[in-house]
PQR file of N, CA, C, O and H, with PARSE charges and radii, in Angstrom:
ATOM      1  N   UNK A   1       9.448  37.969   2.156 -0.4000 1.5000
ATOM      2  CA  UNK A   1       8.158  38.292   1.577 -0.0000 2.0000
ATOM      3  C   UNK A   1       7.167  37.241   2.071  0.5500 1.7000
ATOM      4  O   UNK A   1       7.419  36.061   2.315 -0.5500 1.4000
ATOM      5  N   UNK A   2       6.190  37.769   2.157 -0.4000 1.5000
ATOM      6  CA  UNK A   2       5.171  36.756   3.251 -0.0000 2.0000
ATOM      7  C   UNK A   2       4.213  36.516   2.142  0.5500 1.7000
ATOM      8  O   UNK A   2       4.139  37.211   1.129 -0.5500 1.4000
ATOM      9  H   UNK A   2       5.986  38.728   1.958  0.4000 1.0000
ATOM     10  N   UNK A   3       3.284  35.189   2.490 -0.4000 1.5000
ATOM     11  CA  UNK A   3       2.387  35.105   1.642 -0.0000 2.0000
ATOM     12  C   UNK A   3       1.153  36.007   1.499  0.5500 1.7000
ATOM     13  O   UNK A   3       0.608  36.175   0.408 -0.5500 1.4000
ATOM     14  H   UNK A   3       3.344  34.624   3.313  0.4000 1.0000
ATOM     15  N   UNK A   4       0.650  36.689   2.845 -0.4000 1.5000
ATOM     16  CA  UNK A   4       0.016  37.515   2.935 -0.0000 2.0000
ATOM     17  C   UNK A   4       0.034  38.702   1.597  0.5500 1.7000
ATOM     18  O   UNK A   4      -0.767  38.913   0.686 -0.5500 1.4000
ATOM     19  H   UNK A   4       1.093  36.552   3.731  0.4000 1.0000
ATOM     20  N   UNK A   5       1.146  39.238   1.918 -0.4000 1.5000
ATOM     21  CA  UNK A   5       2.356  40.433   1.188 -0.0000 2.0000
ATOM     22  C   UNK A   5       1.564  40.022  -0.314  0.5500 1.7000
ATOM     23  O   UNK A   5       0.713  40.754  -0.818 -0.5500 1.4000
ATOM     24  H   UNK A   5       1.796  39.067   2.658  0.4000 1.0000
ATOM     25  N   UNK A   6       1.981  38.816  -0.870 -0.4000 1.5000
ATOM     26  CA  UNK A   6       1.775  38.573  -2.328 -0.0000 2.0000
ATOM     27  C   UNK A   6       0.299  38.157  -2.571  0.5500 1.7000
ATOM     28  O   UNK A   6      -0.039  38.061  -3.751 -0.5500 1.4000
ATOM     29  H   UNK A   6       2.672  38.221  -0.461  0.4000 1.0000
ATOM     30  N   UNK A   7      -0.764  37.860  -1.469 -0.4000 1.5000
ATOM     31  CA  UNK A   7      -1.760  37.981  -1.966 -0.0000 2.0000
ATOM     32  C   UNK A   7      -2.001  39.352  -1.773  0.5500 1.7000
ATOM     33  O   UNK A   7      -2.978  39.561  -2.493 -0.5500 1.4000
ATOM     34  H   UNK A   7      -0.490  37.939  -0.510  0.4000 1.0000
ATOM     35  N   UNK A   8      -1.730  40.288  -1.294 -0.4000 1.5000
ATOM     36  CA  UNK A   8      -2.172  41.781  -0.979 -0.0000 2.0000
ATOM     37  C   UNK A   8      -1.747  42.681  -2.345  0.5500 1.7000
ATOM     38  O   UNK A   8      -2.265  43.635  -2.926 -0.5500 1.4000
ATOM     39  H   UNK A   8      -0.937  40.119  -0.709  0.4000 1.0000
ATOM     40  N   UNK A   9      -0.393  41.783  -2.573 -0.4000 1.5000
ATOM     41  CA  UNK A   9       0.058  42.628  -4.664 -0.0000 2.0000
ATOM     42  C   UNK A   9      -0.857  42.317  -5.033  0.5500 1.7000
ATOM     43  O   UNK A   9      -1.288  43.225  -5.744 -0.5500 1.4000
ATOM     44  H   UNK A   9       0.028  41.008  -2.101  0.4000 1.0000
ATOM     45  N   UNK A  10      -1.706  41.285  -4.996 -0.4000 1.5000
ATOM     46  CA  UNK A  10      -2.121  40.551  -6.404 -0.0000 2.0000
ATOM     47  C   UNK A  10      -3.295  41.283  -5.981  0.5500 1.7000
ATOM     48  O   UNK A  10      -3.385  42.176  -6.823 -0.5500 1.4000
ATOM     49  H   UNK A  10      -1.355  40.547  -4.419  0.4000 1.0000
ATOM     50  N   UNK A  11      -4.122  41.399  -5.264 -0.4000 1.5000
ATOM     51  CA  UNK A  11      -4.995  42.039  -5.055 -0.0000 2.0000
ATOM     52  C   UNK A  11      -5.469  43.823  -5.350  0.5500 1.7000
ATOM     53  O   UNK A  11      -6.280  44.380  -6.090 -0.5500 1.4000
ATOM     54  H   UNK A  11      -4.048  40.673  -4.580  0.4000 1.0000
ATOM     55  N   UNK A  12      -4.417  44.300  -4.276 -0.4000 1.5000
ATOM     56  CA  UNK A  12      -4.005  45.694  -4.116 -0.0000 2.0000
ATOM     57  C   UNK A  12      -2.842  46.239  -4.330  0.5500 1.7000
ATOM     58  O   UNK A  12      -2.384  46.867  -3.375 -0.5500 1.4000
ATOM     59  H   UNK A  12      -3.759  43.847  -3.675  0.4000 1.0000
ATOM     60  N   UNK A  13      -2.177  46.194  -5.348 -0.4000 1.5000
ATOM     61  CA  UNK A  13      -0.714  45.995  -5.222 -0.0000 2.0000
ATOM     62  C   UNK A  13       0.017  47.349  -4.666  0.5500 1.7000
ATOM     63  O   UNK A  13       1.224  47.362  -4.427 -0.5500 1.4000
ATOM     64  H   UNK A  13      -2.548  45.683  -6.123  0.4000 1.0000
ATOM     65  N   UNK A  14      -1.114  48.872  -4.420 -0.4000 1.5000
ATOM     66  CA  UNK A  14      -0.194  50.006  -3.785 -0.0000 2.0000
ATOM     67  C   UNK A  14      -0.417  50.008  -2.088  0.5500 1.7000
ATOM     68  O   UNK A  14       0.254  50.737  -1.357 -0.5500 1.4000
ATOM     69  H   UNK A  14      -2.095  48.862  -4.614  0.4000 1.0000
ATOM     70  N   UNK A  15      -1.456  49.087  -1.590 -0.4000 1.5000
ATOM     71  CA  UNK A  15      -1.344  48.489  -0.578 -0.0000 2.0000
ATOM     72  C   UNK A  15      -0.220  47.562  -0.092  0.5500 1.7000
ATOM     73  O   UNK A  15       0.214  47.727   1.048 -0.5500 1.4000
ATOM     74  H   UNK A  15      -2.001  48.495  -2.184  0.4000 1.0000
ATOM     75  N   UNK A  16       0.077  46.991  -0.560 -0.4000 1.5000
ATOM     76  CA  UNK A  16       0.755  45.857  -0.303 -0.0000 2.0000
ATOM     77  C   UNK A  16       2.639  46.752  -0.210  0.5500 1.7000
ATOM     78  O   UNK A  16       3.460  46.531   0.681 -0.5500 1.4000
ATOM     79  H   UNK A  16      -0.275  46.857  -1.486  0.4000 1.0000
ATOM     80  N   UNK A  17       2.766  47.376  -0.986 -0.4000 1.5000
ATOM     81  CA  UNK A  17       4.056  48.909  -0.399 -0.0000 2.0000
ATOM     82  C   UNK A  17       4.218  49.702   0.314  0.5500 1.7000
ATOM     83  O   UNK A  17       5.221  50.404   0.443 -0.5500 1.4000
ATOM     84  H   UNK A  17       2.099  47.556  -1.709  0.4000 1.0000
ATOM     85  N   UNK A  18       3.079  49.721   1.002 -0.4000 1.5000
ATOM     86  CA  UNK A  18       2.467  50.759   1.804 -0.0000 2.0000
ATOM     87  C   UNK A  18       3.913  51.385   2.956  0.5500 1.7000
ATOM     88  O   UNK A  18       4.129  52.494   3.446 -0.5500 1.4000
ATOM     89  H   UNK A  18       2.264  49.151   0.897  0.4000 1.0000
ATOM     90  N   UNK A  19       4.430  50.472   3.011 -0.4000 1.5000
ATOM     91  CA  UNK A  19       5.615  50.713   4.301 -0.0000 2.0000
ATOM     92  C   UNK A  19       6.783  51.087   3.447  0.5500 1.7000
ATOM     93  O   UNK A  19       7.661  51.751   3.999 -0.5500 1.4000
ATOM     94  H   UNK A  19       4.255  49.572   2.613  0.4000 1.0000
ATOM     95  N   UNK A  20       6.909  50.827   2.420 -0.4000 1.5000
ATOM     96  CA  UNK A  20       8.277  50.742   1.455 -0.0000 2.0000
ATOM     97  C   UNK A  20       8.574  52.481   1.007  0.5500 1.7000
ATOM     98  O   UNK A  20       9.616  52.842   0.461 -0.5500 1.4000
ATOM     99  H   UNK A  20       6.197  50.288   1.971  0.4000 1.0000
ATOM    100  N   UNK A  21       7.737  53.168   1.271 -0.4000 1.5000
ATOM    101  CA  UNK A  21       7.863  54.732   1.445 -0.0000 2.0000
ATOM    102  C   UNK A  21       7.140  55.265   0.414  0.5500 1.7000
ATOM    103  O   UNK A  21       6.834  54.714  -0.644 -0.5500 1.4000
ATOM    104  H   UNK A  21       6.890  52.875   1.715  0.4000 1.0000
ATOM    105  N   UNK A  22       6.858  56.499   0.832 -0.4000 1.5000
ATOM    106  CA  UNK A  22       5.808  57.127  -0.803 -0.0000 2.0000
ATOM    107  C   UNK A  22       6.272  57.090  -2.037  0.5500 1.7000
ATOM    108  O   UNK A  22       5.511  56.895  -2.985 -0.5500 1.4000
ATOM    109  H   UNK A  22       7.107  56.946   1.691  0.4000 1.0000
ATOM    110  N   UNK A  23       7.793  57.300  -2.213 -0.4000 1.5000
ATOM    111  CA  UNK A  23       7.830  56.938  -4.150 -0.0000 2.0000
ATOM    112  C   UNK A  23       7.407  54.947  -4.050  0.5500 1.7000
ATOM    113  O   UNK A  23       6.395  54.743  -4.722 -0.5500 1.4000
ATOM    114  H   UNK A  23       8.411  57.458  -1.443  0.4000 1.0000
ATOM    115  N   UNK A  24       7.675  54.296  -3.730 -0.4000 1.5000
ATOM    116  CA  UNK A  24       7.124  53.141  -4.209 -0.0000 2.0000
ATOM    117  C   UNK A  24       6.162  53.096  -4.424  0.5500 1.7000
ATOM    118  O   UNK A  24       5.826  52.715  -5.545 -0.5500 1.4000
ATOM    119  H   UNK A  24       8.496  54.462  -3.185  0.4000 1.0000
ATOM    120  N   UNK A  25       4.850  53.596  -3.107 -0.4000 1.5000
ATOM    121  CA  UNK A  25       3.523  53.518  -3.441 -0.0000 2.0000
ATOM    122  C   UNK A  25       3.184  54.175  -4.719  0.5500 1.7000
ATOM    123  O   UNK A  25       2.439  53.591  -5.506 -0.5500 1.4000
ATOM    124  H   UNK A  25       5.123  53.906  -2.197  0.4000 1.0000
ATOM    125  N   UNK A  26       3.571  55.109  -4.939 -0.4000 1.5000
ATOM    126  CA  UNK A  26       3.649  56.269  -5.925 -0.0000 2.0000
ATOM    127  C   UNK A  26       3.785  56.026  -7.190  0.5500 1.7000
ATOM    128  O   UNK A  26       3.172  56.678  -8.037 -0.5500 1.4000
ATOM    129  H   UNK A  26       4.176  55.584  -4.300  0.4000 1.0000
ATOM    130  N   UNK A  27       4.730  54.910  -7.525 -0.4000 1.5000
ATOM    131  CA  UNK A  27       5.504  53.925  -8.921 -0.0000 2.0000
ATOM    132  C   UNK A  27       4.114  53.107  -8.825  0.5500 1.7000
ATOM    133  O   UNK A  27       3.216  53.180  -9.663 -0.5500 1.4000
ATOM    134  H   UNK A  27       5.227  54.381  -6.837  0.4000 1.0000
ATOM    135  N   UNK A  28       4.096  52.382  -7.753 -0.4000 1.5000
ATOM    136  CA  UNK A  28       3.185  51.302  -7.765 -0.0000 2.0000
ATOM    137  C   UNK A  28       1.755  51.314  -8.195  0.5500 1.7000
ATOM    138  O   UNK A  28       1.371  50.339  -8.841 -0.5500 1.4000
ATOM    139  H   UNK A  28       4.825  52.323  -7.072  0.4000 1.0000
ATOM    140  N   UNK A  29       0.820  52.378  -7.903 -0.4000 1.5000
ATOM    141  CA  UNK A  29      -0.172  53.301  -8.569 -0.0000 2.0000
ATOM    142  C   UNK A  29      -0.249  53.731  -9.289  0.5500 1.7000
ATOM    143  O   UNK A  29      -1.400  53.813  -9.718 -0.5500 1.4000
ATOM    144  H   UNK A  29       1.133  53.170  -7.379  0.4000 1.0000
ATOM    145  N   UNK A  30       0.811  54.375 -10.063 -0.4000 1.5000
ATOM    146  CA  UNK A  30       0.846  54.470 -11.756 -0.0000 2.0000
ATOM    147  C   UNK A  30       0.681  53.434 -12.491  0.5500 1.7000
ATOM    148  O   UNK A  30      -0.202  53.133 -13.295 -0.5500 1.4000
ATOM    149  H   UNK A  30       1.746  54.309  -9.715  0.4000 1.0000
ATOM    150  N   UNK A  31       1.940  52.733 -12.022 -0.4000 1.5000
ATOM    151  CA  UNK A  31       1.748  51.330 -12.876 -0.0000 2.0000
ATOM    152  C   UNK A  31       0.542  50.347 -12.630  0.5500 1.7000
ATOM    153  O   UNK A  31       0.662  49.317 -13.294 -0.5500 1.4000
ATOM    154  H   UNK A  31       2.657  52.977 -11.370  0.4000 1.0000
ATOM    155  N   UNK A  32      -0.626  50.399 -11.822 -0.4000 1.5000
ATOM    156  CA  UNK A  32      -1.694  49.850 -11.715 -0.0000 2.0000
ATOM    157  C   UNK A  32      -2.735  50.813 -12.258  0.5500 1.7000
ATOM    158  O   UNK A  32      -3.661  50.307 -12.893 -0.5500 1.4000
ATOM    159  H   UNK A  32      -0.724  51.236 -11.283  0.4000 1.0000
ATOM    160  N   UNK A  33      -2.715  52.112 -12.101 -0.4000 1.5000
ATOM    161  CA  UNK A  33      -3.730  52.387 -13.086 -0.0000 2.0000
ATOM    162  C   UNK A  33      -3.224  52.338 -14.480  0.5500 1.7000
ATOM    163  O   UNK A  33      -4.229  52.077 -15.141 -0.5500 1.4000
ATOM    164  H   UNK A  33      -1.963  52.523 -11.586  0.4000 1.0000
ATOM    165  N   UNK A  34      -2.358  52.431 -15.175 -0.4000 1.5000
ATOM    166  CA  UNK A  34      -1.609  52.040 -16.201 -0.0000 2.0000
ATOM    167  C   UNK A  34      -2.377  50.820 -16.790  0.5500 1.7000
ATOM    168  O   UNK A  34      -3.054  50.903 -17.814 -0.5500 1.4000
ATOM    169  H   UNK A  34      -1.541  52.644 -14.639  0.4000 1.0000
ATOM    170  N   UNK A  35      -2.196  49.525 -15.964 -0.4000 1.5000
ATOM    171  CA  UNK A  35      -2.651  48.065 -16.159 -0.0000 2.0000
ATOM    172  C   UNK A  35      -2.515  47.604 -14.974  0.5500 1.7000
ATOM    173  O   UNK A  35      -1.937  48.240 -14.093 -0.5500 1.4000
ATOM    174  H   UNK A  35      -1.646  49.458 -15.131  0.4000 1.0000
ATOM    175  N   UNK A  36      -3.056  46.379 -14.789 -0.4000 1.5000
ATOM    176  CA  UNK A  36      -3.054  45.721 -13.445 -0.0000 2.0000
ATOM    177  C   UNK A  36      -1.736  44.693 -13.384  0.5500 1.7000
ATOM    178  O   UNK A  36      -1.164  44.262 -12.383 -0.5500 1.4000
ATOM    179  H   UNK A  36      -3.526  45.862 -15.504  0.4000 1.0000
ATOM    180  N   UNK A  37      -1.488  44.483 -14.598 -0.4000 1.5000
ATOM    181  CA  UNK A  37      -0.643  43.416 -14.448 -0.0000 2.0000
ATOM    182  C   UNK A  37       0.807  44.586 -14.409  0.5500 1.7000
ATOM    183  O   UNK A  37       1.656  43.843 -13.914 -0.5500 1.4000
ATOM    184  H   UNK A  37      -1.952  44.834 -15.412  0.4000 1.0000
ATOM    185  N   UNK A  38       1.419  45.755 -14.616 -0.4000 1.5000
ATOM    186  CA  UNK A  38       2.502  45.838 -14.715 -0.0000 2.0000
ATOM    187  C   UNK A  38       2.448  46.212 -13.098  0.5500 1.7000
ATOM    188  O   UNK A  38       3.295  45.973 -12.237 -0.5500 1.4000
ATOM    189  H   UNK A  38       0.730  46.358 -15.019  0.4000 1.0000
ATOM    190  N   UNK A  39       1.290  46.816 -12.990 -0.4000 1.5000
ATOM    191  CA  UNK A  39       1.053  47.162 -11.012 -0.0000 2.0000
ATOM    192  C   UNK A  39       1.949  46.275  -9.922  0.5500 1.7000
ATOM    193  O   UNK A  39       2.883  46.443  -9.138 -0.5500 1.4000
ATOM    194  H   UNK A  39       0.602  47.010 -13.689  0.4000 1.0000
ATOM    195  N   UNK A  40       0.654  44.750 -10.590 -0.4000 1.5000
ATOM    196  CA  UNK A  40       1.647  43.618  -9.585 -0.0000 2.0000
ATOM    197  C   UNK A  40       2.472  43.450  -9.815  0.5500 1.7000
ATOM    198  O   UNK A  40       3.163  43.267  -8.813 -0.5500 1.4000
ATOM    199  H   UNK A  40      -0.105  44.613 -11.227  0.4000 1.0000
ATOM    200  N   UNK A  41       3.265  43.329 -11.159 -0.4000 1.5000
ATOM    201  CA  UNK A  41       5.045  43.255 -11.274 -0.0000 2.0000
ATOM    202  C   UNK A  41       5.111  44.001 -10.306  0.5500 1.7000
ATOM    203  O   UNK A  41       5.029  43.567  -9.157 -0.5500 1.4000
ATOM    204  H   UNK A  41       2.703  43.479 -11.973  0.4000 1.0000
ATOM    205  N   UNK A  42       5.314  45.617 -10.673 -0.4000 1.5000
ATOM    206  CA  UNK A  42       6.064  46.268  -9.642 -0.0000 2.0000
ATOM    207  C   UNK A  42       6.014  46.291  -8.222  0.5500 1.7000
ATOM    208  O   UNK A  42       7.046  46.306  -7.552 -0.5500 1.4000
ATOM    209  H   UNK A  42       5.380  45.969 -11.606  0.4000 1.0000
ATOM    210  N   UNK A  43       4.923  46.295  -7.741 -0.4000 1.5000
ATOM    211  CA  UNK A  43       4.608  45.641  -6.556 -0.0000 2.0000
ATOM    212  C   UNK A  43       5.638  44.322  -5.831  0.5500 1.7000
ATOM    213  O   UNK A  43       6.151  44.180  -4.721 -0.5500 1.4000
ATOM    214  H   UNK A  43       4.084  46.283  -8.285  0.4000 1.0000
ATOM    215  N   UNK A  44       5.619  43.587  -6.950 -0.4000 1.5000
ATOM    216  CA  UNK A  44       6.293  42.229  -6.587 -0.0000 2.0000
ATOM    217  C   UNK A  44       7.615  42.138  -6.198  0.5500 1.7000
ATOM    218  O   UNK A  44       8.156  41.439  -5.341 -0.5500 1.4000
ATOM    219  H   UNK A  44       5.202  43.702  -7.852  0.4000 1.0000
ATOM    220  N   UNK A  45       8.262  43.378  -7.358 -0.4000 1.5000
ATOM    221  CA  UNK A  45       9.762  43.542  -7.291 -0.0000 2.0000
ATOM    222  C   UNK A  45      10.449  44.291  -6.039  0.5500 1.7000
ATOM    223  O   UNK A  45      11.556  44.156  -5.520 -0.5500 1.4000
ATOM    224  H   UNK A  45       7.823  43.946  -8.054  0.4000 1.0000
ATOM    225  N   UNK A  46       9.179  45.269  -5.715 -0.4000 1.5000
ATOM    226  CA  UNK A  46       9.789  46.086  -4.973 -0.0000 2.0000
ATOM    227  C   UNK A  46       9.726  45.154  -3.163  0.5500 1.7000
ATOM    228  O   UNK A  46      10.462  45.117  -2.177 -0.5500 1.4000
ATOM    229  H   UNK A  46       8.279  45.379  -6.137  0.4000 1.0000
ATOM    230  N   UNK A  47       8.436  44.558  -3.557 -0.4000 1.5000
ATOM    231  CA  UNK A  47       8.350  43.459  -2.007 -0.0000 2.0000
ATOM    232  C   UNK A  47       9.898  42.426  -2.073  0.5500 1.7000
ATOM    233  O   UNK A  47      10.560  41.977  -1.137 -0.5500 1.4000
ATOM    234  H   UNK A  47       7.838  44.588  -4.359  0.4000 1.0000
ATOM    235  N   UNK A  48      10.079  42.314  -3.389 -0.4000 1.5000
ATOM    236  CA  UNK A  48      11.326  41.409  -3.310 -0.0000 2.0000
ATOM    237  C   UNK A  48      12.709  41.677  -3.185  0.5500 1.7000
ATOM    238  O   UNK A  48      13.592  40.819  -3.168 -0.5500 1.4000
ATOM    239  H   UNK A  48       9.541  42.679  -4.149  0.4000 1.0000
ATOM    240  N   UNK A  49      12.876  43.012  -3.090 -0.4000 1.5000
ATOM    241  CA  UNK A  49      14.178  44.134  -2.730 -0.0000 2.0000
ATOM    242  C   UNK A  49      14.691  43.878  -1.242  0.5500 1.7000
ATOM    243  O   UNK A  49      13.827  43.994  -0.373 -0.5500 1.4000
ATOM    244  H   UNK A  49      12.158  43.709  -3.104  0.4000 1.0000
ATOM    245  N   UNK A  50      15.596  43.646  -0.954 -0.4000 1.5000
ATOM    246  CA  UNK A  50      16.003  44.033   0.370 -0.0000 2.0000
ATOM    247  C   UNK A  50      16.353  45.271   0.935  0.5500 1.7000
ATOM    248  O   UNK A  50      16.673  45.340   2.122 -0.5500 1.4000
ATOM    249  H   UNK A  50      16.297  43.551  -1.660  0.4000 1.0000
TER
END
């Protein structure tokens, strides 16, 4: 995970999945319009998956 990567969650967090395939982006956009903060969790977790 690059630092880039985690300023791009914290920022944009369904950006920052963008490569991780459409259900992530997909999770990741709910959960940011939802709230911002569960967004970047998920965002975070899924950048932190291998």
């Amino acid at each position: 995970m690059s630092v880039f990567r985690v300023i791009l969650s914290v920022i944009f967090p369904p950006l920052a999945v963008i490569d991780k395939g459409c259900g992530s982006v997909l999770i990741v956009l709910i959960l940011t319009l939802a709230g911002w903060i569960p967004g970047v969790i998920g965002a975070l977790v899924i950048l932190n998956k291998k």
